[in-house]
C-alpha angles and dihedrals in degrees: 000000000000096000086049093049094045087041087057094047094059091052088051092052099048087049096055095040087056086057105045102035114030104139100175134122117313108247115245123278147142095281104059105019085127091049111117120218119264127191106261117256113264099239136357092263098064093043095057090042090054093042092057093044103051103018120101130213117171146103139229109267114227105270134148123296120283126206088216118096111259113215115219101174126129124264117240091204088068120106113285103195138340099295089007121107128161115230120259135204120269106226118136112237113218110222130214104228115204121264099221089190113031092157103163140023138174116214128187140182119297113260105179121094120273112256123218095191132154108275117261123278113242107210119196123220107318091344115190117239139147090253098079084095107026138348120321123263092257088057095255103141099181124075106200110197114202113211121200127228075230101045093267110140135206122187116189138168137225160166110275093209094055091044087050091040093055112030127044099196090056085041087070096041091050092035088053097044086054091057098044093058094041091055081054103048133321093196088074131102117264106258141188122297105210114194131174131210105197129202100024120187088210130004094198095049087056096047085054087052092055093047095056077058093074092035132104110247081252089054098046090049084053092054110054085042082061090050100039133222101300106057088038083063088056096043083052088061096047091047087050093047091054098031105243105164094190095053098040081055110043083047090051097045081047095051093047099058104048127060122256129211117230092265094059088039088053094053088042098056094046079056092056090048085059101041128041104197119187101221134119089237095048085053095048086052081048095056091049098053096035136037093232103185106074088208078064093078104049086070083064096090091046095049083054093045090050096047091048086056096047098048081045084061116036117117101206110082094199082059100040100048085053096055087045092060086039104052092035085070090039090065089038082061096061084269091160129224134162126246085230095055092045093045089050091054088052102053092050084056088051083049094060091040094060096047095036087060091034077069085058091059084060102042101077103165102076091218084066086080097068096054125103121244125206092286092064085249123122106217094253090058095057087037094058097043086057097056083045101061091049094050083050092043086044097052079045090054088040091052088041085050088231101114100106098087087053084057093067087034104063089029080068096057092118085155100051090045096057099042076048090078093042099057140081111271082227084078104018092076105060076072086061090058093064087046084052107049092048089048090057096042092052092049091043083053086238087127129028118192131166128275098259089045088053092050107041079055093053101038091050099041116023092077082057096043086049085048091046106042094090091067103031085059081058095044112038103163089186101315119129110235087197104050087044093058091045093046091055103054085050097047087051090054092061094061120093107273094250084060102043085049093060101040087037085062096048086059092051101060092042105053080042086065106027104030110176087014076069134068113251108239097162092123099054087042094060096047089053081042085059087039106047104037109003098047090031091055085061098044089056095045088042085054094040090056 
């Protein structure tokens, strides 16, 4: 019973091993009927390591369209059956490895003859071809294999001579296959020459690279003008990466003579940072993204000073209201200028307003105002685009946090102050828009400024601004009624009492005569009314106790 079951067993296990391990010769179909007969692996082992170092199992990405065939065969060297595995060929394929730094490299013209071969073949995953054994019946003998960064795969194949011609990195690899296989045996067909290139950005861009390399340097400038700026920066990488001089020069001569947007300047200028190329178009591309002399940037200052003055002094308002908004995010953008240079500009400002309002003084007919000079400007109008520049210097200074000089400056206008009261309020009150603007900026805390600077400003301007607000209520210009009422309470409660007390009173008899043609400062003068009398009585009982 025990011979009969053993003897069962053994029969069990040979069929199963006939089943599971049978490593002969494929039988004959379809697939393979070119496949010529190769002697069967020793063992299992060899058979699965071979398999994963020659098989390929990938597919074409989705990439533009190529002009080129694309097999899509299968490959006889797959996986026939569970156990079952064609043989494959031997040869050992040479990788490209990465280069994580490749900082500099020199590039030069090109030396080698121009080819005129047949394009690459693009092969799809395991593509069946004649070449498995030896070169491939258009004469390509190396079968490059793209590997993607996301497991997507490209096989082409190519003409050694061209890829040597025109590459030098490929020229060693190709240089070093031929040796390898003439220290074997030189009697031997010429066979394939696999090489892979691992972790690619983008498998499309370097089969575009590869294809400039068959084409005629026309050709090549048609095509990245097909393809545009963008793609040609990252064929220029690719170029740089393998070394492929006619391509890295006819991208460079391309990108120099067309305009980028800031998207493709940006994405230039990260590849220069990476590669450093020693040709007179780089460094045209160079000039356009850096300033390369050093003495360059101390012109910086002087081009801002010019453009302030000339925006000081355009005519046209559509024009200057655009350079002002301009300029302003010029400077928010580290656009350097000098407070010298600000505060000139602002005395020369100063300079036209005085004798700008010294031709009022002389116009005496109202109507004189409104009529156009030589310069084809009533005086209102120049008025006006002086007071406008000051206002745009002083939000500059304000931003800058250097307006509190201009503060004591314009607090020291004497002259402006007493030819105030002697013009038409028509014009008086564009001198109330400066006043304005440095009131709300001290009660927003924008500006800070000392005790005696606070109340020379105030001493010299609040009586004008009562005077203008009336037309400066008709003619806003910007300016928030309601902030500048509120600023001026506030401003006037940071004074000493005894001050308060007098200016508050101005105020008073003013409002009591003019009413709406006043600012209305009843909130702040009930707070210096509880300060001054209610909060002072207890004080003094308190004391007295």
């Amino acid at each position: 019973m025990d011979y009969l079951s053993s003897r069962r067993d053994r029969k069990l296990v040979s069929r199963r091993r006939t089943w599971c391990c049978s490593f002969t010769t494929p039988p004959a179909s379809p697939e393979n009927s070119s496949f010529s007969h190769t002697k069967s692996p020793r063992n299992k082992t060899e058979t699965l390591s071979s398999l994963s170092k020659h098989t390929t199992l990938a597919s074409v990405p989705n990439s533009p369209k190529s002009p080129f065939p694309i097999v899509s065969r299968i490959d006889p060297r797959r996986i026939l059956s569970p156990g079952r595995v064609s043989p494959i060929d031997s040869d050992p394929a040479v990788t490209i490895e990465p280069e994580p730094e490749l900082r500099s490299a020199s590039f030069r013209a090109p030396t080698a003859p121009s080819f005129r071969s047949s394009p690459p073949e693009i092969l799809g995953s395991g593509s069946s071809s004649s070449s498995v054994e030896g070169v491939n019946k258009n004469g390509f003998d190396v079968r490059l294999t793209l590997r993607g960064k996301r497991g997507s795969c490209m096989v082409l194949e190519v003409d050694s001579g061209v890829l040597s011609a025109n590459s030098e990195v490929f020229a060693d690899l190709v240089g070093d296959y031929k040796k390898g296989l003439s220290l074997k045996n030189s009697s031997e067909a010429p066979k394939m020459c696999r090489m892979e290139v691992p972790a690619v950005e983008n498998l499309g861009v370097f089969r575009d690279t590869i294809e400039l390399m068959f084409e005629d340097d026309d050709d090549v400038t048609k095509k990245l003008i097909k393809i545009g700026v963008y793609r040609s920066i990252d064929i220029l990488e690719v170029s740089a990466g393998i070394m492929f001089n006619k391509g890295v020069l006819s991208c460079l001569k391309y990108l120099e003579a067309v305009p980028w947007t800031e998207e493709e300047e940006e994405k230039l200028r990260s590849l220069f940072t990476r590669f450093k190329f020693d040709d007179a178009t780089a460094r045209d591309i160079l000039a356009r993204l850096y300033l390369q002399d050093s003495t360059d940037s101390q012109f910086l200052p002087n081009i801002a000073r010019q453009l302030v003055w000339s925006i000081s002094t355009c005519e046209d308002a559509n024009a200057r209201t655009e350079l002002k908004s301009l300029m302003k995010g010029l400077l928010c953008n580290h656009l350097d200028i000098s407070k010298e240079d600000l505060y000139a500009v602002c005395r020369s400002c100063l300079a036209s307003l005085v004798s700008l309002f010294e031709e009022t003084s002389d116009a005496i007919p109202p109507r004189s105002f409104l009529v156009k000079t030589d310069s084809s400007k009533t005086l209102i109008e120049r008025i006006s685009r002086q007071v406008d520049n000051i206002n745009w210097l002083l939000e500059i200074m304000l931003d800058g946090q250097v307006a509190d000089d201009f503060v004591n400056i314009w607090a020291d206008q004497q002259q402006l102050v007493g030819m105030h009261e002697n013009a038409s309020p028509m014009i008086r009150y564009e001198l109330s828009r400066v006043s304005a603007v440095l009131i709300i900026a001290m009660a927003t805390r924008k500006l800070q400024c000392r005790l005696e600077v606070r109340s020379g400003l105030l001493q010299a301007w609040f009586r004008p601004m009562l005077l203008d607000f009336g037309w400066l209520q008709r003619c806003r210009k910007g300016l928030d009624m309601k902030a500048m009422e509120e600023a001026m309470g506030q401003t006037l409660l940071t004074l000493p009492l005894k001050q308060q007390h007098v200016l508050f009173m101005v105020w008073f008899r003013y409002f009591s005569s003019h009413g709406t043609e006043c600012p209305n400062l009843s909130k702040a003068f009930q707070i210096w009314w509880r300060r001054s009398f209610l909060r002072g009585s207890e004080t003094y009982a308190i004391e007295s106790r």
